[in-house]
PDBQT receptor file of N, H, CA, C and O in Angstrom, charges set to zero:
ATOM      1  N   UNK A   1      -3.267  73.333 -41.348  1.00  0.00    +0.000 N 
ATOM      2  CA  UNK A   1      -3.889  73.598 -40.067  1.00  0.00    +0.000 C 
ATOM      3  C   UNK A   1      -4.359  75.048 -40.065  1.00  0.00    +0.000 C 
ATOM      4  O   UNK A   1      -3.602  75.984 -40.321  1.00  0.00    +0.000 OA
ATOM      5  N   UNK A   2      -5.530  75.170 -39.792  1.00  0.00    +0.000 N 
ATOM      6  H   UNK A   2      -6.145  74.410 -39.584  1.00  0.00    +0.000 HD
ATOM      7  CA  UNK A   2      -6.356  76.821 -39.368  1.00  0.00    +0.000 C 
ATOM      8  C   UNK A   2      -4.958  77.845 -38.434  1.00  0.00    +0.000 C 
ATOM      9  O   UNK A   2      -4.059  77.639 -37.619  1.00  0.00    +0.000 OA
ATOM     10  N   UNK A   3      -5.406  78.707 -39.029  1.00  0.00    +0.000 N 
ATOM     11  H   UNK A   3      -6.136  78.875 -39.692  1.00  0.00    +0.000 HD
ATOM     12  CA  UNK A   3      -4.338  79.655 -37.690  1.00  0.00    +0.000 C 
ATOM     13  C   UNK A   3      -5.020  79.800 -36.993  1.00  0.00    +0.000 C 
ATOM     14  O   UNK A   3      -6.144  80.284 -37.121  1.00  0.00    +0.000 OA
ATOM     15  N   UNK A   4      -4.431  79.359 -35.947  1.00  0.00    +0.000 N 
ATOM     16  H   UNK A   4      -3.517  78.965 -35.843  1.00  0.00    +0.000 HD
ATOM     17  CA  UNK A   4      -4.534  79.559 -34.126  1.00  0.00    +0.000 C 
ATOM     18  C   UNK A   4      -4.758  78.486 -33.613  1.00  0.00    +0.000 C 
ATOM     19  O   UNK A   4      -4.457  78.304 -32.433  1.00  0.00    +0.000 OA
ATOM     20  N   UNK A   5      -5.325  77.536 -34.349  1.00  0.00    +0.000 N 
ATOM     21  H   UNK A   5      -5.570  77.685 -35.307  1.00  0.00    +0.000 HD
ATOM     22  CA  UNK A   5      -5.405  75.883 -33.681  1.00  0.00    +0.000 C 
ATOM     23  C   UNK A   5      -4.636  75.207 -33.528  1.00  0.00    +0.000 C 
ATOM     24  O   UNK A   5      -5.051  74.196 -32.960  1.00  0.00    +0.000 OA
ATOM     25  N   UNK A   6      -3.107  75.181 -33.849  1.00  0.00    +0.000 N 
ATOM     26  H   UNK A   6      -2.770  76.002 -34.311  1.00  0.00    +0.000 HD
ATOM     27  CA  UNK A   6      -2.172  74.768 -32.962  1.00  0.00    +0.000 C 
ATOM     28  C   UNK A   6      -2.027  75.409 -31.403  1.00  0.00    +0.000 C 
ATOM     29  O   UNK A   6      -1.862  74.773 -30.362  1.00  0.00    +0.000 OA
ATOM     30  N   UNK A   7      -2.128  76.705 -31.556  1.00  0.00    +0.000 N 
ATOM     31  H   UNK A   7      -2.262  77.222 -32.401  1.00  0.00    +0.000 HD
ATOM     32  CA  UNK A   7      -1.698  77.828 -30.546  1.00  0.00    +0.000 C 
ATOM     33  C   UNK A   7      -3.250  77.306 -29.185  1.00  0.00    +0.000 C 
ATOM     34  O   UNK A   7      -2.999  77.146 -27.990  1.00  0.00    +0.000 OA
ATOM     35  N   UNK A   8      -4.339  77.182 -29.630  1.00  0.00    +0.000 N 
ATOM     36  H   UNK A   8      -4.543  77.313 -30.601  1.00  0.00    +0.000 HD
ATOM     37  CA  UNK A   8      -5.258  76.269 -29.090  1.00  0.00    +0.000 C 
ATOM     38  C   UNK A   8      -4.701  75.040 -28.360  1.00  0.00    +0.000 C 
ATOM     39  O   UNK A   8      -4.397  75.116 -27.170  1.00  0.00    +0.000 OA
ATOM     40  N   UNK A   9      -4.606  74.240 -28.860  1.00  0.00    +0.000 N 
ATOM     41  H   UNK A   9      -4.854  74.178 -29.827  1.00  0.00    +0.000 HD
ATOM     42  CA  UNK A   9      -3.853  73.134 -28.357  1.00  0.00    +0.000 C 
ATOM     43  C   UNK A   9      -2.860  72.936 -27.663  1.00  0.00    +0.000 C 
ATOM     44  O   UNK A   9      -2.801  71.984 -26.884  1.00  0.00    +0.000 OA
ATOM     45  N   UNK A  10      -1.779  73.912 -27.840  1.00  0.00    +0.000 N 
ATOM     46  H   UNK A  10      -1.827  74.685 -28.473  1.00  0.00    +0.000 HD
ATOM     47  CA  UNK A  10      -0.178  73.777 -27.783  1.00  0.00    +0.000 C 
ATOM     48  C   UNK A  10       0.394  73.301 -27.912  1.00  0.00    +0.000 C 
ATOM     49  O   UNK A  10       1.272  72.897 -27.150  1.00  0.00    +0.000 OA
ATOM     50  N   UNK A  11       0.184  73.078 -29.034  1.00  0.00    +0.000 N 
ATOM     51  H   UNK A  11      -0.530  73.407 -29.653  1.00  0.00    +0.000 HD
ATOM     52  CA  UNK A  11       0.910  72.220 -30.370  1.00  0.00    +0.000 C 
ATOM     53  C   UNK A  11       2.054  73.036 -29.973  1.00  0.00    +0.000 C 
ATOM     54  O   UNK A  11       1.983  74.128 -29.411  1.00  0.00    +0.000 OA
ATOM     55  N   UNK A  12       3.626  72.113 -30.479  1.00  0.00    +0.000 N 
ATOM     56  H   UNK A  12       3.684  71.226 -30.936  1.00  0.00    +0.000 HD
ATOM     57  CA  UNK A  12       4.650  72.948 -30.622  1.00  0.00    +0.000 C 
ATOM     58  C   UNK A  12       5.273  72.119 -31.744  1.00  0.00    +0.000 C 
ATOM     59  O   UNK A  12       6.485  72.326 -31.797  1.00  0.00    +0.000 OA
ATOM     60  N   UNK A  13       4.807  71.187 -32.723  1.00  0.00    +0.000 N 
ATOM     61  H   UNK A  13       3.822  71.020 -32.680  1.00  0.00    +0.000 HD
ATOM     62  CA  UNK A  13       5.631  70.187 -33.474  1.00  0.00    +0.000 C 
ATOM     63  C   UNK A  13       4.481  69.909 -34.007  1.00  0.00    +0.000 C 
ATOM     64  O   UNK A  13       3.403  70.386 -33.653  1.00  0.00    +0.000 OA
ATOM     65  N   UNK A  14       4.747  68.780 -35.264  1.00  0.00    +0.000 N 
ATOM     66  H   UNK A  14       5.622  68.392 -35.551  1.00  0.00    +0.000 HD
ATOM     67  CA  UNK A  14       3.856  68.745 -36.349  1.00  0.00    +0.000 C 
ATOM     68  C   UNK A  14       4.301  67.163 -36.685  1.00  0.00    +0.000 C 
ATOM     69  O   UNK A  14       5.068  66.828 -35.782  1.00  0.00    +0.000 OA
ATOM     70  N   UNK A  15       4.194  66.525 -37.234  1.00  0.00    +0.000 N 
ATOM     71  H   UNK A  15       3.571  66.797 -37.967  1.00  0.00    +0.000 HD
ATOM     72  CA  UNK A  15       2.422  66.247 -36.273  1.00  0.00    +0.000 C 
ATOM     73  C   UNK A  15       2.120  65.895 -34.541  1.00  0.00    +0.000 C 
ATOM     74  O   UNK A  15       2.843  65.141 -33.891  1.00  0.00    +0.000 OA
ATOM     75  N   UNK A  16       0.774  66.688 -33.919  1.00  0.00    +0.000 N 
ATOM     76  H   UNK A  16       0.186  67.300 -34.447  1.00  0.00    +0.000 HD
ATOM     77  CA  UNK A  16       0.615  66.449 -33.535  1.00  0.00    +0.000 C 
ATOM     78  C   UNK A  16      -0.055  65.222 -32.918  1.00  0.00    +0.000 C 
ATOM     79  O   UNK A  16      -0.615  64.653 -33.855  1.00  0.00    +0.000 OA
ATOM     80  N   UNK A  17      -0.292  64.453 -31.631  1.00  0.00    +0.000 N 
ATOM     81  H   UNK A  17       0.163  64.916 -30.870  1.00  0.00    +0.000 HD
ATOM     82  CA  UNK A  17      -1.145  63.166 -31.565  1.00  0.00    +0.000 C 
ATOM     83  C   UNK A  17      -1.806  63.997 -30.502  1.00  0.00    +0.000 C 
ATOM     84  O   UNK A  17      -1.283  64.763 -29.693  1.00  0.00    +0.000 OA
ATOM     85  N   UNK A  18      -3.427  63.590 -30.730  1.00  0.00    +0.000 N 
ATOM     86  H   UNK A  18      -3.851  62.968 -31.387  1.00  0.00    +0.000 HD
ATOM     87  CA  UNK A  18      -4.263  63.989 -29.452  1.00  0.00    +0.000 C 
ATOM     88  C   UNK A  18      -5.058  62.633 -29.361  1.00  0.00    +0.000 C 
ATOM     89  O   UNK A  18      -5.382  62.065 -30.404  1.00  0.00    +0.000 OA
ATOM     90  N   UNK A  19      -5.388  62.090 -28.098  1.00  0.00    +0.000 N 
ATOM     91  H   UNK A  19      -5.125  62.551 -27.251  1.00  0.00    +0.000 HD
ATOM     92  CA  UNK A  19      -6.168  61.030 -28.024  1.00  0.00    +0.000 C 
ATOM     93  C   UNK A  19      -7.622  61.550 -27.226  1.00  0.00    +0.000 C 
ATOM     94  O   UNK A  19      -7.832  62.042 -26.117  1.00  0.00    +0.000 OA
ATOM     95  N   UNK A  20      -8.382  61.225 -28.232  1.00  0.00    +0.000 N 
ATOM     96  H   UNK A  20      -8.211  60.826 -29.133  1.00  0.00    +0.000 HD
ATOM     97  CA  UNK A  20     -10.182  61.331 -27.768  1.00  0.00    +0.000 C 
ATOM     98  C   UNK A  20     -10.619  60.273 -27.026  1.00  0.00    +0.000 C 
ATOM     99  O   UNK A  20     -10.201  59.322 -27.686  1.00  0.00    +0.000 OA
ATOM    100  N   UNK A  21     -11.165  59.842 -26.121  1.00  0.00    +0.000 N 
ATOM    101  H   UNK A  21     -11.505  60.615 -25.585  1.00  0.00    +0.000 HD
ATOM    102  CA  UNK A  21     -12.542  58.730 -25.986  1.00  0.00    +0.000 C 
ATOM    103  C   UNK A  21     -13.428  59.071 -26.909  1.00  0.00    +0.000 C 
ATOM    104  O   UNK A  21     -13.393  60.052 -27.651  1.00  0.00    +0.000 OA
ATOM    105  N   UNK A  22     -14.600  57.833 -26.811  1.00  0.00    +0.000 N 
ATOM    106  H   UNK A  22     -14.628  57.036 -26.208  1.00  0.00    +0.000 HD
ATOM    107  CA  UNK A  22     -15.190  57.867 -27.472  1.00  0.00    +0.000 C 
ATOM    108  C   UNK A  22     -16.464  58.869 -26.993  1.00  0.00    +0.000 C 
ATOM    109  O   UNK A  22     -17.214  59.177 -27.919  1.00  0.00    +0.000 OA
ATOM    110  N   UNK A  23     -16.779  59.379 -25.757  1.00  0.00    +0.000 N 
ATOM    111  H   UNK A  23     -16.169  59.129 -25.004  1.00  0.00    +0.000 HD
ATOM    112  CA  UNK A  23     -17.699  60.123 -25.463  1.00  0.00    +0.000 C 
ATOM    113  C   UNK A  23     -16.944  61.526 -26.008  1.00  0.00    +0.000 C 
ATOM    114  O   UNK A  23     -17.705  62.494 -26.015  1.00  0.00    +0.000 OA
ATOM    115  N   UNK A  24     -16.045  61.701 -26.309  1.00  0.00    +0.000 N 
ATOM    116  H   UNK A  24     -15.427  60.915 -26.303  1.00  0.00    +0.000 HD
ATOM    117  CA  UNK A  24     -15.593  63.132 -27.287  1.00  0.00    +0.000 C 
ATOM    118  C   UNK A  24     -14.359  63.654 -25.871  1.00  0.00    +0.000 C 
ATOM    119  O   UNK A  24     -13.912  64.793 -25.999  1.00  0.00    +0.000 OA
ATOM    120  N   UNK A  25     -14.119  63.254 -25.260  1.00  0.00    +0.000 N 
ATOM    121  H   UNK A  25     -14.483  62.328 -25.156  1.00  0.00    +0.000 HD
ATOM    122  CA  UNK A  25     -13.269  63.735 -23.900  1.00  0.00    +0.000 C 
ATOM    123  C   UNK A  25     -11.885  63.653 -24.629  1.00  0.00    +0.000 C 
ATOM    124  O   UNK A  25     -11.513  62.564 -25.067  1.00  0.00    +0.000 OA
ATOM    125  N   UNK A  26     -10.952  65.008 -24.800  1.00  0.00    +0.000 N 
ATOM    126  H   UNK A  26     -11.255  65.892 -24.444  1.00  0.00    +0.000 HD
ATOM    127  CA  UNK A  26      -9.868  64.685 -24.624  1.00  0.00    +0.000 C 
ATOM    128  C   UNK A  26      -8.970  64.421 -23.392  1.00  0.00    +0.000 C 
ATOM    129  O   UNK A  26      -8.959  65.106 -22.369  1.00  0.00    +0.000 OA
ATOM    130  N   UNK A  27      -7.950  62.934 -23.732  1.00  0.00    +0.000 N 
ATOM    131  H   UNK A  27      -7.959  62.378 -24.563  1.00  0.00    +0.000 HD
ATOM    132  CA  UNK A  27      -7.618  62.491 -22.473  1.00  0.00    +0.000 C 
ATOM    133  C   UNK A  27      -6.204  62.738 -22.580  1.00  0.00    +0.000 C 
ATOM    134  O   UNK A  27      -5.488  62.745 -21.579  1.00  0.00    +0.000 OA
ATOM    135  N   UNK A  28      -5.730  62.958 -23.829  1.00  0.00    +0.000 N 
ATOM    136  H   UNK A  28      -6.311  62.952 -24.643  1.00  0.00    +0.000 HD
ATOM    137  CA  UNK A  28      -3.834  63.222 -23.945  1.00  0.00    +0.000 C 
ATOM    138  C   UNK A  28      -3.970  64.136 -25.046  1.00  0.00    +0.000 C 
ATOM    139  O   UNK A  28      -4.741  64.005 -25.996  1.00  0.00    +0.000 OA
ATOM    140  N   UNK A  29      -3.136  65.096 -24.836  1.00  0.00    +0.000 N 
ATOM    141  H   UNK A  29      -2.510  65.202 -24.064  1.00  0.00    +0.000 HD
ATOM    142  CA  UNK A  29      -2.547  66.331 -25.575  1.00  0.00    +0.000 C 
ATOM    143  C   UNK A  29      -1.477  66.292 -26.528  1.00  0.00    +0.000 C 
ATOM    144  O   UNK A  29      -0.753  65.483 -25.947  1.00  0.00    +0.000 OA
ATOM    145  N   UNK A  30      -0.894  66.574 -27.521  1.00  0.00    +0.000 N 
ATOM    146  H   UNK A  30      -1.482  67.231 -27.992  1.00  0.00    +0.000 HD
ATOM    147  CA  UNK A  30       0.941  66.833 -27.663  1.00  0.00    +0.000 C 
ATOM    148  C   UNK A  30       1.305  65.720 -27.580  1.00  0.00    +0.000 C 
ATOM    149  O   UNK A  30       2.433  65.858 -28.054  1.00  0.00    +0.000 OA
ATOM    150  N   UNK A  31       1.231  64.774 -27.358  1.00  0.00    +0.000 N 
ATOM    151  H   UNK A  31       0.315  64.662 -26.974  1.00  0.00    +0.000 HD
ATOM    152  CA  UNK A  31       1.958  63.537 -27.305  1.00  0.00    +0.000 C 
ATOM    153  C   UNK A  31       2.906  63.767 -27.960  1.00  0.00    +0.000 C 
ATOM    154  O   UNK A  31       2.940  64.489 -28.957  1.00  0.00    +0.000 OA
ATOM    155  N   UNK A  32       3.961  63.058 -27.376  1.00  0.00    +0.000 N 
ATOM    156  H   UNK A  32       3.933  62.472 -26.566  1.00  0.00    +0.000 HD
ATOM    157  CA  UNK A  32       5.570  62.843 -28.581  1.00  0.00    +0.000 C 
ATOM    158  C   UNK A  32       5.584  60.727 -29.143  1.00  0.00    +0.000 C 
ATOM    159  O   UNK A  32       5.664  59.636 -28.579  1.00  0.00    +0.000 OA
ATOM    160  N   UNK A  33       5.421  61.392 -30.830  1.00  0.00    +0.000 N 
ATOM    161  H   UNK A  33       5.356  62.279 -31.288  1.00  0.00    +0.000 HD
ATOM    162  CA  UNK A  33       5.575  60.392 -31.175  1.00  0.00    +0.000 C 
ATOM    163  C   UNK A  33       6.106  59.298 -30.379  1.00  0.00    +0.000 C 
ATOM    164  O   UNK A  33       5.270  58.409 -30.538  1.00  0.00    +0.000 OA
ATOM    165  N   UNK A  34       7.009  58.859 -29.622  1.00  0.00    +0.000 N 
ATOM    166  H   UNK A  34       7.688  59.582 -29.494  1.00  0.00    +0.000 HD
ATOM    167  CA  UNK A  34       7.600  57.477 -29.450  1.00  0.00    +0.000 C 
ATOM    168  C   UNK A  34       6.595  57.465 -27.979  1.00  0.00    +0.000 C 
ATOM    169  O   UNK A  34       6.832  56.648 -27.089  1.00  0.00    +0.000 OA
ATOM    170  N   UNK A  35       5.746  58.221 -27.893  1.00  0.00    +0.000 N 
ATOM    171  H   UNK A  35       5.553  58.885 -28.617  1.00  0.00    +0.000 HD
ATOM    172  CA  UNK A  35       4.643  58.274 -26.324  1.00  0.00    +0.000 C 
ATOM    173  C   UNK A  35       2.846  57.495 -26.808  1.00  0.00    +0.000 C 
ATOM    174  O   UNK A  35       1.998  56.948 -26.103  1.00  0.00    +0.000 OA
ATOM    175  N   UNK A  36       2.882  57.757 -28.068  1.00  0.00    +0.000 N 
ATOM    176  H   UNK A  36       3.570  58.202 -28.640  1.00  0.00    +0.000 HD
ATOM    177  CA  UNK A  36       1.518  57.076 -28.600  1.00  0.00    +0.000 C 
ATOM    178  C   UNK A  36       1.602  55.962 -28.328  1.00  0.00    +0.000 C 
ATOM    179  O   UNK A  36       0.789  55.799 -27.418  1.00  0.00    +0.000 OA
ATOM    180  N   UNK A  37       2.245  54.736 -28.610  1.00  0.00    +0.000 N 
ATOM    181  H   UNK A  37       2.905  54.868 -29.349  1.00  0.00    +0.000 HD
ATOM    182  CA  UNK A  37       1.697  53.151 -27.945  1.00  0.00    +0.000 C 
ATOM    183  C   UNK A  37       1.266  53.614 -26.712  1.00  0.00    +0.000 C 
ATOM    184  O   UNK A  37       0.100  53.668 -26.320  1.00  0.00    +0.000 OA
ATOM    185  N   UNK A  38       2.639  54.067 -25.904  1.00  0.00    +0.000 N 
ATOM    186  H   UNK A  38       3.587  54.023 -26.221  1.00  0.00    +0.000 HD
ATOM    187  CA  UNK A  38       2.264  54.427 -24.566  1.00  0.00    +0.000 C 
ATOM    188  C   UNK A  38       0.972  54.731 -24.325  1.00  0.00    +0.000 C 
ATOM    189  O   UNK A  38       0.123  54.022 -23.784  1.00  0.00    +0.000 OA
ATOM    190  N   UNK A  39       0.829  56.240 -24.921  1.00  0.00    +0.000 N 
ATOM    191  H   UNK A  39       1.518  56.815 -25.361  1.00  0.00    +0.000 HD
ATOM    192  CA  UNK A  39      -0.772  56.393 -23.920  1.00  0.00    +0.000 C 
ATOM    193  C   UNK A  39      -1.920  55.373 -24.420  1.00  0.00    +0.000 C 
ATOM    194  O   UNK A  39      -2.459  54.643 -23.589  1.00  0.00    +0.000 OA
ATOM    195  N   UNK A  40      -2.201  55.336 -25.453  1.00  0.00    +0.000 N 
ATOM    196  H   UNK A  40      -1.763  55.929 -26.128  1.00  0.00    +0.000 HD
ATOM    197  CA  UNK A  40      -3.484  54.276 -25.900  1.00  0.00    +0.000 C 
ATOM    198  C   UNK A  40      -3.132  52.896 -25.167  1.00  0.00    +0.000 C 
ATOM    199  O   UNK A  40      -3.950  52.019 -25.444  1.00  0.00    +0.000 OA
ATOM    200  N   UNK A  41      -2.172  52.516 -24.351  1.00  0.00    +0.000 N 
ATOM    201  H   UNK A  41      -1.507  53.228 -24.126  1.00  0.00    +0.000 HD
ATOM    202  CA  UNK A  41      -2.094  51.297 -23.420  1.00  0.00    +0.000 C 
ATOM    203  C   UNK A  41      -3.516  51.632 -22.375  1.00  0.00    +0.000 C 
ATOM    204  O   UNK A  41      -4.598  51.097 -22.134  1.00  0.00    +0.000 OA
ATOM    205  N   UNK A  42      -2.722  52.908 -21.933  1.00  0.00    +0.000 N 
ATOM    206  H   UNK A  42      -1.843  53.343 -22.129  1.00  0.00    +0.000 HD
ATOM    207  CA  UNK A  42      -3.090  53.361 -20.591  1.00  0.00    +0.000 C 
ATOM    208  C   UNK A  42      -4.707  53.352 -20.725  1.00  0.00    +0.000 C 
ATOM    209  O   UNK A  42      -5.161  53.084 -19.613  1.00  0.00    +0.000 OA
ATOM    210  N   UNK A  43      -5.685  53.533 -21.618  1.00  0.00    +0.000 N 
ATOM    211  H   UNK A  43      -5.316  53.751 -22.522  1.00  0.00    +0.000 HD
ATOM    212  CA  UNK A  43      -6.722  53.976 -22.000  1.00  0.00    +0.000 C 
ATOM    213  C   UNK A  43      -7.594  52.865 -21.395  1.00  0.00    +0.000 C 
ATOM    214  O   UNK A  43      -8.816  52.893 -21.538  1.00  0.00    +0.000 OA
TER     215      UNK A  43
């Protein structure tokens, strides 16, 4: 990862999950692994 693009994000853990739409919108940040099914339900 580039330095500072976690610090961008706020990343605090590795790996991170970010979920995009498809028009380029981020809609979830940081996610915690056992939260990914979760949000891509919600989508």
């Amino acid at each position: 990862m580039a330095v500072g693009v976690g610090a961008g994000f706020h990343a605090n853990s590795f790996p991170d999950y970010y979920l995009i739409d498809r028009s380029g919108v981020l809609r979830w940040a940081d996610i915690a692994n056992s939260d990914v099914e979760k949000a891509k339900k919600k989508q």
